[in-house]
PyMOL Python script that loads the backbone (N, CA, C, O; Angstrom):
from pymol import cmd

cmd.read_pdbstr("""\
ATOM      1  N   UNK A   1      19.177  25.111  -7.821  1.00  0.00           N
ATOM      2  CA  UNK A   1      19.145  23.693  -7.484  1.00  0.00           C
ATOM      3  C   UNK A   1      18.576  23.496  -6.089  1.00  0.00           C
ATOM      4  O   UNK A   1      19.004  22.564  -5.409  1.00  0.00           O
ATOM      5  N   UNK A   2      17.769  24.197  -5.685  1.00  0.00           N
ATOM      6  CA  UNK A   2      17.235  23.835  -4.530  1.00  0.00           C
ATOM      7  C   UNK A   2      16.090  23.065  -4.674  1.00  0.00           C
ATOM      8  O   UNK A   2      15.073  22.944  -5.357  1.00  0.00           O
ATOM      9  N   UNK A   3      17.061  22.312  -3.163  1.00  0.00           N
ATOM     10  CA  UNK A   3      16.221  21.028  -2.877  1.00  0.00           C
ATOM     11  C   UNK A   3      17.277  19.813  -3.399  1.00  0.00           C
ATOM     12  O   UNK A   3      17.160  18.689  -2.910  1.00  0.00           O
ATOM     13  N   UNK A   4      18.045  20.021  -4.152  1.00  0.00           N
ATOM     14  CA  UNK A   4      18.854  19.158  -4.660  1.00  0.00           C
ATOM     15  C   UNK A   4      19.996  18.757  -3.924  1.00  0.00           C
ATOM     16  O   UNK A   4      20.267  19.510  -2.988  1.00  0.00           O
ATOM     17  N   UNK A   5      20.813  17.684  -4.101  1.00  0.00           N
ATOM     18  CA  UNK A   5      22.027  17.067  -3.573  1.00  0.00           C
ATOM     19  C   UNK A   5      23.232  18.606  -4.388  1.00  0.00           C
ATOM     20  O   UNK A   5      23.007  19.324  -5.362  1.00  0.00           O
ATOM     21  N   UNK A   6      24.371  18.571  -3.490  1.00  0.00           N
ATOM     22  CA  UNK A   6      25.029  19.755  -4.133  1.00  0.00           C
ATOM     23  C   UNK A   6      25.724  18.685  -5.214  1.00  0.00           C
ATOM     24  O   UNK A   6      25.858  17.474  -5.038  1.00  0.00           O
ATOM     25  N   UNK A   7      26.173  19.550  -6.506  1.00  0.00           N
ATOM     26  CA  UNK A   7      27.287  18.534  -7.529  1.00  0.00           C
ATOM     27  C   UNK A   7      28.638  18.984  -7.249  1.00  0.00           C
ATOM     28  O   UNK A   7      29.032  20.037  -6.749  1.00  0.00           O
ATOM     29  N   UNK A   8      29.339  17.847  -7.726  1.00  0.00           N
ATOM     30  CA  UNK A   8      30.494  17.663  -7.586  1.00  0.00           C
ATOM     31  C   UNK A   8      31.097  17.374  -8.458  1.00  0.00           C
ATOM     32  O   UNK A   8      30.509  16.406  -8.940  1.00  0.00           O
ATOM     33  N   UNK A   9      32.320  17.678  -9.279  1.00  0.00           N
ATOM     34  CA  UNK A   9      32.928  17.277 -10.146  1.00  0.00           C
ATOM     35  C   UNK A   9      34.150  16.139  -9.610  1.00  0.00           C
ATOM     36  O   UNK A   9      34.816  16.098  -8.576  1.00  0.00           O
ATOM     37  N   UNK A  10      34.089  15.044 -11.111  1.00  0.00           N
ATOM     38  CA  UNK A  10      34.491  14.282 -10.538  1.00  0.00           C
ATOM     39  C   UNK A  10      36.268  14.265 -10.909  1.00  0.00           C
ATOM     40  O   UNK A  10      37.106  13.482 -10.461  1.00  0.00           O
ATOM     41  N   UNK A  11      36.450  15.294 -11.775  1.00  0.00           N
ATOM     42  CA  UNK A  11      37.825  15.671 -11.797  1.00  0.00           C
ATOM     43  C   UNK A  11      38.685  16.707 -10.844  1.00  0.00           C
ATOM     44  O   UNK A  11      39.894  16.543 -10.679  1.00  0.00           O
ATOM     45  N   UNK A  12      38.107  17.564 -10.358  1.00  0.00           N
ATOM     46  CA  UNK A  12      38.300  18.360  -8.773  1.00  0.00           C
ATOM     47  C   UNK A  12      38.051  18.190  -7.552  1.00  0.00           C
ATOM     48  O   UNK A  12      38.639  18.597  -6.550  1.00  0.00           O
ATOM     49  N   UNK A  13      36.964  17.440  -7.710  1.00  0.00           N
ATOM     50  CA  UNK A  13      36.026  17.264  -6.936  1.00  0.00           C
ATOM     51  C   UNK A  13      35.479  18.663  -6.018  1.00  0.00           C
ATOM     52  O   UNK A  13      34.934  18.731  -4.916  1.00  0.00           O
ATOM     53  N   UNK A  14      35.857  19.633  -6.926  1.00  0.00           N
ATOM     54  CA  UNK A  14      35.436  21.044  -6.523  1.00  0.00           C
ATOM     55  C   UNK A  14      33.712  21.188  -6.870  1.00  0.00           C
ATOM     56  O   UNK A  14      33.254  20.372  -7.670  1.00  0.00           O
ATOM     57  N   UNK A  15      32.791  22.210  -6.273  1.00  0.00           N
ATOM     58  CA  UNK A  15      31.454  22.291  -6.473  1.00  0.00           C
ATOM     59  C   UNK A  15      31.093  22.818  -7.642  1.00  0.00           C
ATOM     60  O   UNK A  15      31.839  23.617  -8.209  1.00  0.00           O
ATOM     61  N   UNK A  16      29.707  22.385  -8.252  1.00  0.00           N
ATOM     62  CA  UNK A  16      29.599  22.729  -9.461  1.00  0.00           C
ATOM     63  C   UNK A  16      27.998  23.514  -9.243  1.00  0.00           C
ATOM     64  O   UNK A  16      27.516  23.073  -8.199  1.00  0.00           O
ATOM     65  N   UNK A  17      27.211  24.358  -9.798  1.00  0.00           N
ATOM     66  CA  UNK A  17      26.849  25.062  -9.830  1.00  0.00           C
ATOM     67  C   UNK A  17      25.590  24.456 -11.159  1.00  0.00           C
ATOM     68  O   UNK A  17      25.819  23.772 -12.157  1.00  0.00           O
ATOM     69  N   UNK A  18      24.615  24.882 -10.790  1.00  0.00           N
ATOM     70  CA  UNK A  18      23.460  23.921 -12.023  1.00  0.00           C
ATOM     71  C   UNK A  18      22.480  25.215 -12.025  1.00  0.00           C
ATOM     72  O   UNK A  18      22.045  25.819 -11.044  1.00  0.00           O
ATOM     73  N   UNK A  19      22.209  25.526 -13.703  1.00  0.00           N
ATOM     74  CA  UNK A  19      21.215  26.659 -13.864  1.00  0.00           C
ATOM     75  C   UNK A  19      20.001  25.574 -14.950  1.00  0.00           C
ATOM     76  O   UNK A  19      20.311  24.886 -15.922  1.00  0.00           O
ATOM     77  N   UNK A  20      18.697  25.760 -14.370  1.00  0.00           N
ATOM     78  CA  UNK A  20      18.086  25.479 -15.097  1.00  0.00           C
ATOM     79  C   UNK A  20      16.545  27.073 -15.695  1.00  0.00           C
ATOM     80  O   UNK A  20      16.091  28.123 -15.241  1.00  0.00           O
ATOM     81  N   UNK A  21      16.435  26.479 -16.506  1.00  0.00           N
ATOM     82  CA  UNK A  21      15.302  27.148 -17.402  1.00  0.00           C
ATOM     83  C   UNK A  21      14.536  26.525 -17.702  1.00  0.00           C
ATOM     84  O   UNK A  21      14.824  25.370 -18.017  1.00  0.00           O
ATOM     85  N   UNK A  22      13.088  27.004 -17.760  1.00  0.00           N
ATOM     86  CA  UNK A  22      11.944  26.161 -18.476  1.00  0.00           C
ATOM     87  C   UNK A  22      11.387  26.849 -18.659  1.00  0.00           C
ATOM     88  O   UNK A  22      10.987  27.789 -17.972  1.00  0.00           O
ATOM     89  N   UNK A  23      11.125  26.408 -20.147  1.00  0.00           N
ATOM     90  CA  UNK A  23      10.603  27.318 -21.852  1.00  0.00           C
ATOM     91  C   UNK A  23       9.724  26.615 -22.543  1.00  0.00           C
ATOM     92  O   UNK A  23      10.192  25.619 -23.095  1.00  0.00           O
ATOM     93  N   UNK A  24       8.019  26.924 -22.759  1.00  0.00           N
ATOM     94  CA  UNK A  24       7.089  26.517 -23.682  1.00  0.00           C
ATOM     95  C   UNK A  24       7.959  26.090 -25.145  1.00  0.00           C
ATOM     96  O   UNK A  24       8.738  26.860 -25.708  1.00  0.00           O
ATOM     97  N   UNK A  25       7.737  25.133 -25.464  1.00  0.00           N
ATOM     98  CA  UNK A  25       8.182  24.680 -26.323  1.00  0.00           C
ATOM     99  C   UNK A  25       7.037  25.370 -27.883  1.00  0.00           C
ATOM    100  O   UNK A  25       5.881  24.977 -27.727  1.00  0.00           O
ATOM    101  N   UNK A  26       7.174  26.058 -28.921  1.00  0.00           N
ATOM    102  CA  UNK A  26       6.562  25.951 -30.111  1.00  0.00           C
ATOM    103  C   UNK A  26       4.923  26.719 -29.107  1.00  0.00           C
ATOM    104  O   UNK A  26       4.100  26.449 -29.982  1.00  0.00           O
ATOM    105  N   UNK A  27       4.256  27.256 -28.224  1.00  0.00           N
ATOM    106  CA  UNK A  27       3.347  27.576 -27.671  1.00  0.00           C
ATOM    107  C   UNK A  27       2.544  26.269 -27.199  1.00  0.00           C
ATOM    108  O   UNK A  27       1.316  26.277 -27.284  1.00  0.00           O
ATOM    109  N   UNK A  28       3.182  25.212 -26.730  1.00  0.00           N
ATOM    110  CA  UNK A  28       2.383  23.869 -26.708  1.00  0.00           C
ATOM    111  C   UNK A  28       2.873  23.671 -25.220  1.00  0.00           C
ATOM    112  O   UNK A  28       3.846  24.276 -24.771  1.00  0.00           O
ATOM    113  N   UNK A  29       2.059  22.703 -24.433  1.00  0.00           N
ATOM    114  CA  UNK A  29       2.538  22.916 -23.121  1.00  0.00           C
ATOM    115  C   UNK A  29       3.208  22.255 -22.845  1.00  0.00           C
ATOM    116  O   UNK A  29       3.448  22.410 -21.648  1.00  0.00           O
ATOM    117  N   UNK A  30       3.938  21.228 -23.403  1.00  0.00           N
ATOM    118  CA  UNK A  30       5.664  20.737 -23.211  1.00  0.00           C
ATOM    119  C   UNK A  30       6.490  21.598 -22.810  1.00  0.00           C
ATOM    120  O   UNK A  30       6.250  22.724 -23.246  1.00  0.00           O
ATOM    121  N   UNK A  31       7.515  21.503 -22.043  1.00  0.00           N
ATOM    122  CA  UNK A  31       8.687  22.435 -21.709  1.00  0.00           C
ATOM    123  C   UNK A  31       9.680  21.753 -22.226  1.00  0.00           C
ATOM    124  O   UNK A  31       9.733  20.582 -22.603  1.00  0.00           O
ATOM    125  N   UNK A  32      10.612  22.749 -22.207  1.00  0.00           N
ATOM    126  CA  UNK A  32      12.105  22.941 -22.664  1.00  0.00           C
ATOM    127  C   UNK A  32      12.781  22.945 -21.170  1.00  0.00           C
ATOM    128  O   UNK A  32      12.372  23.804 -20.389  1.00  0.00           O
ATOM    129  N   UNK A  33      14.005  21.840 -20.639  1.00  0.00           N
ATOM    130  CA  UNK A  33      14.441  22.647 -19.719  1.00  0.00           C
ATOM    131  C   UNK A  33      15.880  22.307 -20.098  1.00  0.00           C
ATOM    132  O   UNK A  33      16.422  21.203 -20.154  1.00  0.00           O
ATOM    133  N   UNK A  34      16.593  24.099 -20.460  1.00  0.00           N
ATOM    134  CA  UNK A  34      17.836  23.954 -21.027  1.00  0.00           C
ATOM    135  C   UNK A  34      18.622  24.455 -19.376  1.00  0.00           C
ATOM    136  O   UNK A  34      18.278  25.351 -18.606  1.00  0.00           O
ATOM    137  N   UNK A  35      19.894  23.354 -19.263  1.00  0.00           N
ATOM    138  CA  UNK A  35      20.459  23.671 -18.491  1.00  0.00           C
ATOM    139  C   UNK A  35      22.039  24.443 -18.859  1.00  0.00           C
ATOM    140  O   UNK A  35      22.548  24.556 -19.974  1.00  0.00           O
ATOM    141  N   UNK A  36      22.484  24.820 -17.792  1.00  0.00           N
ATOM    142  CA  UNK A  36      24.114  25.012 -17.319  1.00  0.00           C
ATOM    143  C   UNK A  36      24.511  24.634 -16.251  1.00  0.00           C
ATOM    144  O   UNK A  36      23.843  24.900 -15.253  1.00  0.00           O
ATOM    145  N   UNK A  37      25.680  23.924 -16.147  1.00  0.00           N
ATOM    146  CA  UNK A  37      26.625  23.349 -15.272  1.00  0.00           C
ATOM    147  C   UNK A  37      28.232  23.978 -15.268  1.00  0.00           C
ATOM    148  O   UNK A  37      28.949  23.884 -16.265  1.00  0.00           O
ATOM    149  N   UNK A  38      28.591  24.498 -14.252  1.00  0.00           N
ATOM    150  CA  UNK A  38      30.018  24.591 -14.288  1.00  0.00           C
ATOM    151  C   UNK A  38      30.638  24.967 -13.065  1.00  0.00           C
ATOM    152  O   UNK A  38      29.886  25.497 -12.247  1.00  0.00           O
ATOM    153  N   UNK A  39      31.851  24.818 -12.739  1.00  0.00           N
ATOM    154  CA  UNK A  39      32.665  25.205 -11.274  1.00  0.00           C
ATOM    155  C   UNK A  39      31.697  26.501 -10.863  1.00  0.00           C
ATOM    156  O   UNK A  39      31.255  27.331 -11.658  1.00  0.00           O
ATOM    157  N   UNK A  40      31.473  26.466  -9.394  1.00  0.00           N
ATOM    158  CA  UNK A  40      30.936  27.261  -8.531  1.00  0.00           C
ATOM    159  C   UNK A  40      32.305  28.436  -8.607  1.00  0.00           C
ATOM    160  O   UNK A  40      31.943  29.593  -8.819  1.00  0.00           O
ATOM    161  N   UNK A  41      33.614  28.240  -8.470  1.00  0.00           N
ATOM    162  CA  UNK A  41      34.734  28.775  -8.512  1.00  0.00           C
ATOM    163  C   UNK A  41      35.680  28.349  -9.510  1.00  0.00           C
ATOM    164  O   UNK A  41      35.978  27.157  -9.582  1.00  0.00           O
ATOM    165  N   UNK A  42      36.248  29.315 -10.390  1.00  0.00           N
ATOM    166  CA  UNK A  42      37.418  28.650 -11.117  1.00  0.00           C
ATOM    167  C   UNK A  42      38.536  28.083 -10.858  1.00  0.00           C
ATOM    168  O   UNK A  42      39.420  28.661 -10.225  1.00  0.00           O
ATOM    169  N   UNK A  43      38.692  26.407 -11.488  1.00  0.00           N
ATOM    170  CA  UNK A  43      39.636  25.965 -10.539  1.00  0.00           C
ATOM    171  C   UNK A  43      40.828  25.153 -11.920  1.00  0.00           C
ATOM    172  O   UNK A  43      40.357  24.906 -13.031  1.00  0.00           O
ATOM    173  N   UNK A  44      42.269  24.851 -11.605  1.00  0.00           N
ATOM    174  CA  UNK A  44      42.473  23.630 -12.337  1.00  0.00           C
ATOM    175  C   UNK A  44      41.698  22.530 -12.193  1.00  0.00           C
ATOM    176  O   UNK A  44      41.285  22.001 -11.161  1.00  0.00           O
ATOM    177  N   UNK A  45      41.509  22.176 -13.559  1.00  0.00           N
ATOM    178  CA  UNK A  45      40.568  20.482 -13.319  1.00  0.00           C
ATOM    179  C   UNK A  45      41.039  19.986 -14.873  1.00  0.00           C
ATOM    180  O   UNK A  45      40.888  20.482 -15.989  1.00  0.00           O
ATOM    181  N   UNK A  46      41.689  18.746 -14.367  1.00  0.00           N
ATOM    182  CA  UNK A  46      41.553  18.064 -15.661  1.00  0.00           C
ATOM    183  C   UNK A  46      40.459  17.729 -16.701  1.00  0.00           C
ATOM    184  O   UNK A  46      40.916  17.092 -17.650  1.00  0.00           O
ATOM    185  N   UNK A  47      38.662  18.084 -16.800  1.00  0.00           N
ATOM    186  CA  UNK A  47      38.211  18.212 -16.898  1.00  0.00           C
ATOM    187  C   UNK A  47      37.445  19.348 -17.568  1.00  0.00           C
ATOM    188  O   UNK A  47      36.359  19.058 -18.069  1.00  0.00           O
ATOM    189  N   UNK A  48      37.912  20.700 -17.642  1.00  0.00           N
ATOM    190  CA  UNK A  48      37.713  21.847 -17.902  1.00  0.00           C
ATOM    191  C   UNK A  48      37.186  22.028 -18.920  1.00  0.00           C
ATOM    192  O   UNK A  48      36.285  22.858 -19.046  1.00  0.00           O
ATOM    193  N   UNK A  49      37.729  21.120 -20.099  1.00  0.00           N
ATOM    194  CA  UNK A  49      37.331  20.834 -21.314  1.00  0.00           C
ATOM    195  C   UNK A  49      36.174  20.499 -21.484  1.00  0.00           C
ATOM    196  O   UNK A  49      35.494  21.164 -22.266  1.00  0.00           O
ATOM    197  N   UNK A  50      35.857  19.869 -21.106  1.00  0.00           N
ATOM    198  CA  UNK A  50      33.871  19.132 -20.735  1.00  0.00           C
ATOM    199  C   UNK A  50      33.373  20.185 -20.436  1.00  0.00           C
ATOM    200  O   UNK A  50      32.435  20.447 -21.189  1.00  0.00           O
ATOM    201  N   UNK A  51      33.639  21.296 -19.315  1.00  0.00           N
ATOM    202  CA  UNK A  51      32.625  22.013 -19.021  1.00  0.00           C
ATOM    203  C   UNK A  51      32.849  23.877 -19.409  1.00  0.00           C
ATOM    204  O   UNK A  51      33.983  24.346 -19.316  1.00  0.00           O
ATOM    205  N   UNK A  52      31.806  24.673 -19.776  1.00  0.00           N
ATOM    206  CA  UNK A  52      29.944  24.004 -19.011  1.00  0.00           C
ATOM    207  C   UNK A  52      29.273  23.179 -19.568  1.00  0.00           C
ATOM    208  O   UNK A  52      29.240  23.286 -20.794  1.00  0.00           O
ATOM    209  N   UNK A  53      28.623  22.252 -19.053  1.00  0.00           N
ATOM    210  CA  UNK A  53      27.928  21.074 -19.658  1.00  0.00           C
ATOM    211  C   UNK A  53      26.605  22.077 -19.567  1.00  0.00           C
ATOM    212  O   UNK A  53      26.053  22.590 -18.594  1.00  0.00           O
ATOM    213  N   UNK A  54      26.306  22.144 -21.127  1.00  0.00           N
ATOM    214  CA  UNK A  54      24.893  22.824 -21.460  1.00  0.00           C
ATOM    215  C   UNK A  54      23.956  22.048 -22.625  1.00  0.00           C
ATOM    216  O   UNK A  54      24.224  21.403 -23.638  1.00  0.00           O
ATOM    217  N   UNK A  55      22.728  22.447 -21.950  1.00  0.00           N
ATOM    218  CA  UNK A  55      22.062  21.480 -23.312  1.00  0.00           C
ATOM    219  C   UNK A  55      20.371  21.757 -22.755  1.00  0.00           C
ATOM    220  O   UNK A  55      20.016  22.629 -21.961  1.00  0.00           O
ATOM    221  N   UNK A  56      19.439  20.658 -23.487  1.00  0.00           N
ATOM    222  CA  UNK A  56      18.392  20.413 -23.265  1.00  0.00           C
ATOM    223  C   UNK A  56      18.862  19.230 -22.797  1.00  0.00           C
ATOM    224  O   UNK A  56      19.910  18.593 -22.909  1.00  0.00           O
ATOM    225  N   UNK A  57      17.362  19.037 -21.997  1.00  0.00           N
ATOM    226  CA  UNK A  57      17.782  17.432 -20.845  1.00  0.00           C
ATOM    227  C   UNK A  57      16.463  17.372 -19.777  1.00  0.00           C
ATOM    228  O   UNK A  57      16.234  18.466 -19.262  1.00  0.00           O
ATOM    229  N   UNK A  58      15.739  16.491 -19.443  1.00  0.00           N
ATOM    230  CA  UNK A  58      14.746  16.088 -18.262  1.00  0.00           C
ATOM    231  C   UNK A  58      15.478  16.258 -16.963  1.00  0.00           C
ATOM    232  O   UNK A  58      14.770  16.779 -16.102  1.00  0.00           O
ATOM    233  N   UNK A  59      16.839  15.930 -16.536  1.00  0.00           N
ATOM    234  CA  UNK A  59      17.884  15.722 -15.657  1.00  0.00           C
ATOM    235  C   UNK A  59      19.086  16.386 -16.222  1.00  0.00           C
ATOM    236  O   UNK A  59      19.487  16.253 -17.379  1.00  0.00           O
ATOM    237  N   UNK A  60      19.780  17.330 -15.015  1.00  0.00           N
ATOM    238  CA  UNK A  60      21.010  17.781 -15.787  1.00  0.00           C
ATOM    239  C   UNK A  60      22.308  16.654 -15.158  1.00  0.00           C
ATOM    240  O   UNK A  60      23.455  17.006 -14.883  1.00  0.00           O
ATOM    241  N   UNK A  61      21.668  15.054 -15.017  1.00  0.00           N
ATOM    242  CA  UNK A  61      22.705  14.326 -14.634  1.00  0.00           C
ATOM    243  C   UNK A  61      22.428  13.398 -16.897  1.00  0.00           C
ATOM    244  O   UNK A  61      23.043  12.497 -17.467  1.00  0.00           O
ATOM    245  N   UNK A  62      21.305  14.260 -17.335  1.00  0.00           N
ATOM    246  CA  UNK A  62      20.645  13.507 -18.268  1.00  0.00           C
ATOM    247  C   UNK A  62      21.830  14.512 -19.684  1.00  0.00           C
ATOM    248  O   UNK A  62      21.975  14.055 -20.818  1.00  0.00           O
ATOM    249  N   UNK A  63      22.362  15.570 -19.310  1.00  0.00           N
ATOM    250  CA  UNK A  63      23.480  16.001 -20.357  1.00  0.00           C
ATOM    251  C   UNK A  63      24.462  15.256 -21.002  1.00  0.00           C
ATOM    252  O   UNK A  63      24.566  14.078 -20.661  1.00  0.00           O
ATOM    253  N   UNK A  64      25.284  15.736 -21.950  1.00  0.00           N
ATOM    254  CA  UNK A  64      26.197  15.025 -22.827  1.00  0.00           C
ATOM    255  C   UNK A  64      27.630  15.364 -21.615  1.00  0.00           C
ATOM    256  O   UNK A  64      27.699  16.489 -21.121  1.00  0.00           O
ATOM    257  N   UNK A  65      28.287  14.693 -21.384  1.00  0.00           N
ATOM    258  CA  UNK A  65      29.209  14.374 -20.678  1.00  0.00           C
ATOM    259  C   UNK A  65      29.246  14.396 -19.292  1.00  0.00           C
ATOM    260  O   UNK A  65      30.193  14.576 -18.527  1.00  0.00           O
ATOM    261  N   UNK A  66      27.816  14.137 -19.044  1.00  0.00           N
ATOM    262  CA  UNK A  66      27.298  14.557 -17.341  1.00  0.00           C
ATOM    263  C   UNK A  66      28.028  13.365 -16.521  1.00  0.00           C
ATOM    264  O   UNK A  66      28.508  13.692 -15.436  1.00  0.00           O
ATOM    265  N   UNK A  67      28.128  12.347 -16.831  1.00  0.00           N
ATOM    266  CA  UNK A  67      28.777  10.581 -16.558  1.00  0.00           C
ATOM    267  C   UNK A  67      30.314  11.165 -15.924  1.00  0.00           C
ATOM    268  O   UNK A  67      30.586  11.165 -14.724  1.00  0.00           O
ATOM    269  N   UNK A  68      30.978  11.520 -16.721  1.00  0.00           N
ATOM    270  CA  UNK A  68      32.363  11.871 -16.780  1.00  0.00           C
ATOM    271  C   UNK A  68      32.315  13.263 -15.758  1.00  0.00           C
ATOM    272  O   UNK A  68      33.255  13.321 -14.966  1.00  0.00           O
ATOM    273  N   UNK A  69      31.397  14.297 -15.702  1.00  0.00           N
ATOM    274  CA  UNK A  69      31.935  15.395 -14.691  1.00  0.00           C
ATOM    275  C   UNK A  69      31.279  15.041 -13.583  1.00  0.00           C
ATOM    276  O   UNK A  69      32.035  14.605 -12.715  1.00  0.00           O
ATOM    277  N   UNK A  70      29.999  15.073 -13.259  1.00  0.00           N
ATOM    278  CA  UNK A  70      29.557  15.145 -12.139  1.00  0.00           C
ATOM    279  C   UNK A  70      29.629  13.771 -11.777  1.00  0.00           C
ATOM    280  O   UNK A  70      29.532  12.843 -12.580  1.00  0.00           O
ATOM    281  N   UNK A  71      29.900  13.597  -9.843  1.00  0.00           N
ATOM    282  CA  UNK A  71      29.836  12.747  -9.355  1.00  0.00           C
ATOM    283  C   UNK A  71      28.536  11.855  -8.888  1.00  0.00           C
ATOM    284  O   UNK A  71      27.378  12.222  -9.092  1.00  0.00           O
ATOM    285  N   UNK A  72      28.821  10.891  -8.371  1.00  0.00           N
ATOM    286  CA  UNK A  72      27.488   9.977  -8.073  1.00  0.00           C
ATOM    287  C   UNK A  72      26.817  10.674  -7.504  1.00  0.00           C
ATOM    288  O   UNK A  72      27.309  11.468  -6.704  1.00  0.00           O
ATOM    289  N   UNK A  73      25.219  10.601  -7.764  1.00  0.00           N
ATOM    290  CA  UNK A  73      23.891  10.715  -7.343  1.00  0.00           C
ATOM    291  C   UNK A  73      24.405  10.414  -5.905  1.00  0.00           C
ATOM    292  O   UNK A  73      25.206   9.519  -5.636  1.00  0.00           O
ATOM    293  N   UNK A  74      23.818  11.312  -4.981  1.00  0.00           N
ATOM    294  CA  UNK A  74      23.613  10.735  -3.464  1.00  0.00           C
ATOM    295  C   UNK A  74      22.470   9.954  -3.170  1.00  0.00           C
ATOM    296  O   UNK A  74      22.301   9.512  -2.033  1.00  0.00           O
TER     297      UNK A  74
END
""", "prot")
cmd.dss("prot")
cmd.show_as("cartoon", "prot")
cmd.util.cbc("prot")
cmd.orient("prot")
């Protein structure tokens, strides 16, 4: 995530940790960029359940339950 704002979860508010990948899609020059999200450190979080938030996505604020873990955009 460099270059990026650090994430934050918004149930710990402990740091979260963002892996991205980018993958030729089918040999066509579209990409794939599948991410991972999850505690930098293992912590209690009411939340735990949600994560790792993994998926395909343009934005990994653009994942399925990204609203609910990570905190506001700076």
């Amino acid at each position: 995530m460099t270059g990026h704002d650090a994430l934050l979860c918004r149930g710990c508010a402990g740091r979260l940790y963002a892996v991205c990948t980018t993958a030729a899609r089918d040999g066509s020059a579209a990409a794939t960029r599948e991410w991972e999200v999850d505690h930098e450190v293992p912590s209690r979080c009411p939340l735990s359940g949600l994560l790792p938030l993994t998926g395909s996505a343009a934005d990994v604020h653009d994942l399925p339950h990204a609203q609910q873990v990570l905190g506001p955009r700076a």
